[in-house]
N, C-alpha and C positions, 0 to 999 in steps of 0.2 A: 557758594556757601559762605556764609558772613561769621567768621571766625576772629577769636580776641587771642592775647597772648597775656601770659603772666610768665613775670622772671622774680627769683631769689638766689641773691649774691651775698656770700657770707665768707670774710678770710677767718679762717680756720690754722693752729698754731699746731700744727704736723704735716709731715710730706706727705706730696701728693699721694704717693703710692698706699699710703698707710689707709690714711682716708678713702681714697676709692676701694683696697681691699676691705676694711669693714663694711662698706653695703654688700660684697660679694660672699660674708658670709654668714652662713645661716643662724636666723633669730633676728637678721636686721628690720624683716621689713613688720615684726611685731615692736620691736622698739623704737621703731617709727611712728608708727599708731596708738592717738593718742588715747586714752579711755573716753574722752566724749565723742569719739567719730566710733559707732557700731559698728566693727569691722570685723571680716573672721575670714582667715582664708578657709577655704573651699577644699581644695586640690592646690597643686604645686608640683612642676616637672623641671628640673635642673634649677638653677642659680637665677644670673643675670646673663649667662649668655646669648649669643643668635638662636631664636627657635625656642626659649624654655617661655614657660607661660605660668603664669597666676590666674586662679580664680577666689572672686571675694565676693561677698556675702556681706550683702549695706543692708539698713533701716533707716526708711525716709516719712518719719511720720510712723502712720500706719502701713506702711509699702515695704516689702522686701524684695531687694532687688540684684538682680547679679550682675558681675563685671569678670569680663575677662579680659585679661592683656598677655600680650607676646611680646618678649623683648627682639630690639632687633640692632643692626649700626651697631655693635658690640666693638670696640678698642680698650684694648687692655690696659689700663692705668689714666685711661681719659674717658671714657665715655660708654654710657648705655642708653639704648629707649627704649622707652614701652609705649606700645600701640595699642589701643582701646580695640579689641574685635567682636566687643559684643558689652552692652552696658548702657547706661542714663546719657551719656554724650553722644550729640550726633558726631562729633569727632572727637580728640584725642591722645595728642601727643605727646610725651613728656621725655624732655633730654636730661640726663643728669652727666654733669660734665664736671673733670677737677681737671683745675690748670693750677702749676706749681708757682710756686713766690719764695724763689730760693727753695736752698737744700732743707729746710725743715718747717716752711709753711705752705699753704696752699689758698686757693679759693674754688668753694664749692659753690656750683651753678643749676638749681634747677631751673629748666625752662619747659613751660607748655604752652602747647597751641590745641587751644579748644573752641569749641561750637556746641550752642545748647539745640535740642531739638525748638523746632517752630520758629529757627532763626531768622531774620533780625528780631520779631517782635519779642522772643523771651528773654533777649537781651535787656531789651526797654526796661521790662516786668521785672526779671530773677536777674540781673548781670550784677548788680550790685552786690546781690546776696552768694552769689559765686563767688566774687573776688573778695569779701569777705572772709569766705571760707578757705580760701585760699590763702590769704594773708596768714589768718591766724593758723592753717595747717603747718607752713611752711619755717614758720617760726618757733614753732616746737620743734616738726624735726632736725631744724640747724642746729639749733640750741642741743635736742637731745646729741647729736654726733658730734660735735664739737666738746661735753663735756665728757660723755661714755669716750670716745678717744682717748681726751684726755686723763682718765682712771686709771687705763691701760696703761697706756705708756709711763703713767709715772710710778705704774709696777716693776719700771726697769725691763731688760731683756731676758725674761728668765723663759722657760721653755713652758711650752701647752702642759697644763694640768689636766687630769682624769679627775673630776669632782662628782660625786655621788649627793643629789639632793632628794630630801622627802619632802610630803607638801606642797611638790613644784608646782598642781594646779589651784592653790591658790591665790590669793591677795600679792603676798610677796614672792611668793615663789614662778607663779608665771611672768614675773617682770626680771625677777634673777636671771632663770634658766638663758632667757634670748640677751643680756646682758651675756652672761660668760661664755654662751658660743658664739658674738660677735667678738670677743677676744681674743678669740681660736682656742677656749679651752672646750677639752669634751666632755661632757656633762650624759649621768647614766641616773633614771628618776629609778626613786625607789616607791613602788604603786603598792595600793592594796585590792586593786580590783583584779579578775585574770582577764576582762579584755582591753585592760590599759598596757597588760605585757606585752614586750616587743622590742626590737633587738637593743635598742635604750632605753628599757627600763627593766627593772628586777620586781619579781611579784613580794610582797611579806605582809605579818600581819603582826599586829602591837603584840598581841595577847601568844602568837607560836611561834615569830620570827622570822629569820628569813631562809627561807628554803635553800639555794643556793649559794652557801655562805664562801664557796671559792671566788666568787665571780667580785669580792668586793678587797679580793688580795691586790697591795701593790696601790690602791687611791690613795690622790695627794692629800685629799680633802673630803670630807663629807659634812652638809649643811642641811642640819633636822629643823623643818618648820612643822610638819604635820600635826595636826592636834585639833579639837573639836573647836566648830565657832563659837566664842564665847557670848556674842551678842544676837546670836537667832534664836531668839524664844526664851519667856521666861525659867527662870532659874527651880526648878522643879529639881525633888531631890533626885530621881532619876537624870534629869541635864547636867548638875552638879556633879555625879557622879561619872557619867560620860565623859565633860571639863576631866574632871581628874584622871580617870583611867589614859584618856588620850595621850595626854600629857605626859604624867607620871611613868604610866607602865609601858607606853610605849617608846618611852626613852629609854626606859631601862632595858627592854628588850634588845634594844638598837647597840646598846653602850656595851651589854653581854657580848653580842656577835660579833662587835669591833673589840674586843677583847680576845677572842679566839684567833683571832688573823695572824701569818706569823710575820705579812709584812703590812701590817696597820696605817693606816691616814698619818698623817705629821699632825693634822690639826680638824677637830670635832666644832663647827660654829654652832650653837644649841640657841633655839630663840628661848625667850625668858620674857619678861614684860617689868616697866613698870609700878604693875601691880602689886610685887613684891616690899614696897615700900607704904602702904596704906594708906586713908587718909594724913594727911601732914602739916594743914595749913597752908603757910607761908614760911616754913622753914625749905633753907636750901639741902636738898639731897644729893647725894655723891656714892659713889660705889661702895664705902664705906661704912655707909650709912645702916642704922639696923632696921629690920624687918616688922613690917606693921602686923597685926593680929588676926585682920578680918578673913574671909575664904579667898580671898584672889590672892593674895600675902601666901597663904598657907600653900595654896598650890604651888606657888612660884618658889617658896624656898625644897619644897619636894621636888619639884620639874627640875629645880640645876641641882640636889642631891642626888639623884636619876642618873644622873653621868659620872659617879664616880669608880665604876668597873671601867671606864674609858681612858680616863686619868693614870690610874692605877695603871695601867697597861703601856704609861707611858706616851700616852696622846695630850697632847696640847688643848684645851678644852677652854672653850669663849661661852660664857654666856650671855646672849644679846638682850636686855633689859627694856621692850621698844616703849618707844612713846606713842601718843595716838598718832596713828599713820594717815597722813592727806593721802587721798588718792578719789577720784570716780568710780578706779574699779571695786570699789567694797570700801567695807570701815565706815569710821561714824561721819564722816565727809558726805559719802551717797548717799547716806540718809538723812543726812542734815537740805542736803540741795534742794529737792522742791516745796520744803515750806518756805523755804529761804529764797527760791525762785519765786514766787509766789506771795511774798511780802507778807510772810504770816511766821516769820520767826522772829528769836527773840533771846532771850538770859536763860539760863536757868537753874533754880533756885536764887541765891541771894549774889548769884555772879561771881564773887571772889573766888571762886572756885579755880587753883592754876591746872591750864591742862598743857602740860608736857606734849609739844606736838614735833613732828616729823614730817616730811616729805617721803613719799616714798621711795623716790630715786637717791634719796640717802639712805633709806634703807640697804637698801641693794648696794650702794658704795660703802656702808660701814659692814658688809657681810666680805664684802672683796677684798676691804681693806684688813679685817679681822683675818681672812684666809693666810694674807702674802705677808701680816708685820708680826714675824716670831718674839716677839717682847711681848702681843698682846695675848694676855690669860684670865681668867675667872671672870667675872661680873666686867659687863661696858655697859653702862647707859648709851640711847640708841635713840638721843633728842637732838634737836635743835639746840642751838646755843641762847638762843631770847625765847624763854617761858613765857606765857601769857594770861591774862585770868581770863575766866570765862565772859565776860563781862567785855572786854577787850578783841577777845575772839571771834565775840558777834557782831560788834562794830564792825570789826574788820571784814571779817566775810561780807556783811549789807555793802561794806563800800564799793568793794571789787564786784560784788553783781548788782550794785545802783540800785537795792532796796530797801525799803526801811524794816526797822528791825523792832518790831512796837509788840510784841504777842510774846511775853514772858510763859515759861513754864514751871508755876511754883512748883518746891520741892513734893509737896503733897501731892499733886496732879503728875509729877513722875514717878513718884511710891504707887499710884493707884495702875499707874498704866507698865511699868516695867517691874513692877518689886523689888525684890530682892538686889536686882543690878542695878536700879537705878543709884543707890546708894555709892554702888563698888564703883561704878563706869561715867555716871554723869555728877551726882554730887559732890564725888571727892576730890580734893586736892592732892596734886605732888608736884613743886617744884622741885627739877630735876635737871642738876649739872652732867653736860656729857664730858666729863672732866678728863677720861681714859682715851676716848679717842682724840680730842685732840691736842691731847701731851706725845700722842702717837704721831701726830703728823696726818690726821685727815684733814681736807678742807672740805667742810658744808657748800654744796652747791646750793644750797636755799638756808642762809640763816636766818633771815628776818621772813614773817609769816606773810607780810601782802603780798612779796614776790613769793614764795612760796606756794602761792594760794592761787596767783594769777597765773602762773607755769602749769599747774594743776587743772585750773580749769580754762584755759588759752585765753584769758583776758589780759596778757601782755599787751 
């Protein structure tokens, strides 16, 4: 069998041991995975130990495909593998290995040895397009472990939290959840369906609440994302109305029931947007700032009033004010990609338009970071530190995926196709200083957008 090998060596600024226990616990191998590799696990029995197995769930094209691996060679604090026992390779092995560099660094190592089916010749054909994939896999997840580590650890030594999140399967919230149980804290989702319940999650509903209102005595935290997507489908007074209840009443529902508790959360992290801010220009906005007029504005100053039975109660209460969030897995990024793959994107409207952008793994770092910094209260802007116009954004993006960017969408031609939102989501302006976090002491892992954008979509 005619087999290649690929290696990735990356020194990492934490002890061995620290680093190899985050791949050992659960949520690692989803914050491994990057939003452009279609992955899903399947099943799942134990960890990383000798004998536990994964099963995943690819899309190659139109082909869906499965993989199953067993770990084996198991050494606690040095070493695990997984052996390919069923999947697209004719063979299969991948060593992950941490050798320590001193008492508080390390180097992490993965290695594999693999073999494509129809070997040697589909070497010839696809071997390029492997170690491609490779490459840029591998560089994500160093990067993602070396900086989620580093979060952690600079939360200090404080003990496992019990955090209560809504929303978890969404946009932010499925990238949250495997974030804070690679930290070792425990996280309990709070669903609305009754066969999402199970033994870590609690059933409730915006509109009756939550059923089991003992089981949320004693969290350290609880982190409300849930709420209706604002951008699937047009804004119909019905959607609008939806928008709002979601929002609105089911914050306040949440903030009631944390109210009643006799030993409540220390601290409520509430998403917000913003949209609270209106169109602006090119004027600089800050937490300070007052509140624009239009319907996104309007919800956003009701959505963070909504929590003031939580407050009241004596809960520390953040509201997250986000900016547009980069990411593949949803938001206006995925749906920007294939015309933008495709050499068919472009400005839109007269381009000055600033959009306050984010990564989404700052997201999820300004939610951790909002958790554990008790100084931080009311309104955070939840951007990037470099604002950008629209104009600027599309540059950028064509650069980083090497297309051109010639096919404008005047503003009239986004009024005909989106209405109403096009005005709130694409037209408007808000430069928007994240001026509360970091007087707090967060550091942006993406502050400028082409790195940003290139970690996003593996074009490092």
């Amino acid at each position: 069998m005619s087999t290649q090998s690929f290696t990735r060596r990356t020194h990492i600024d934490a002890p061995a041991a620290t680093v190899f226990n985050w791949h050992a616990q659960p949520g690692a191998i989803e914050r491994l995975t990057p939003a452009w590799e279609p992955v899903e696990v399947l099943e799942r029995t134990g960890g990383i130990e000798n004998g536990s197995r994964v099963v995943l769930g690819l899309r190659l094209g139109p082909f869906r495909l499965r993989w199953e691996a067993e770990h084996c060679d198991y050494e606690a604090g040095v070493q695990f593998r997984d052996i390919q026992r069923g999947g697209p390779f004719a063979h299969w092995e991948h060593t992950h290995r941490v050798e320590p560099d001193g008492p508080a660094s390390c180097y992490l190592e993965d290695h594999i040895d693999y073999a494509l089916p129809l070997a040697p010749l589909s070497h010839l054909v696809a071997g390029g397009f492997v170690r491609h994939k490779l490459n840029r896999l591998f560089h994500y997840r160093h990067r993602i472990t070396a900086d989620d580590i580093a979060a952690h650890q600079g939360a200090g030594p404080a003990a496992p939290m019990q955090i209560l999140v809504t929303g978890a399967s969404g946009l932010v919230g499925s990238a949250l959840v495997p974030f804070l149980t690679t930290g070792g804290h425990r996280v309990t989702r709070l669903v609305r369906r009754a066969e999402q319940a199970d033994a870590a999650a609690l059933l409730w509903s915006p509109q009756t609440g939550i059923a089991n209102l003992s089981a949320l005595e004693g969290l350290d935290a609880v982190v409300h994302l849930a709420g209706e997507n604002i951008a699937s489908g047009r804004w119909t007074p019905r959607k609008k109305a939806a928008i709002r209840d979601s929002r609105v009443q089911g914050t306040r529902a949440l903030c009631e029931a944390l109210a009643k508790l006799q030993q409540p959360p220390k601290v409520l992290v509430c998403a917000s947007a913003i949209g609270y801010y209106g169109d602006r220009g090119d004027e600089w906005l800050q937490e300070d700032s007052t509140p624009g007029h239009d319907f996104l504005a309007g919800i956003c100053r009701d959505w963070e009033a909504a929590t003031a039975p939580a407050a009241a109660h004596g809960i520390r209460v953040v509201h997250l004010r986000l900016g547009i969030i980069q990411s593949l897995a949803g938001g206006a990024l995925a749906k920007m990609l294939t015309p933008f793959q495709l050499g068919a994107g472009g400005i839109i409207g007269h381009g000055r338009q600033y959009m306050s952008w984010v990564a989404l793994d700052d997201v999820i770092g300004a939610i951790h970071h909002a958790i554990i910094t008790d100084t931080l209260q009311g309104p955070v802007n939840v951007v990037a530190p470099e604002p950008v116009t629209n104009r600027v954004f599309t540059r950028t993006l064509g650069q980083v995926l090497k297309r051109p960017t010639l096919f404008p969408m005047p503003a009239a031609a986004a009024r005909v196709a989106f209405g109403e939102m096009a005005d709130a989501l694409l037209l408007s302006s808000a430069r928007v200083k994240s001026a509360k976090l970091q007087d707090t002491g967060y550091i942006f892992r993406h502050r400028n957008l082409e790195d940003g954008l290139r970690h996003v979509l593996g074009k490092a």
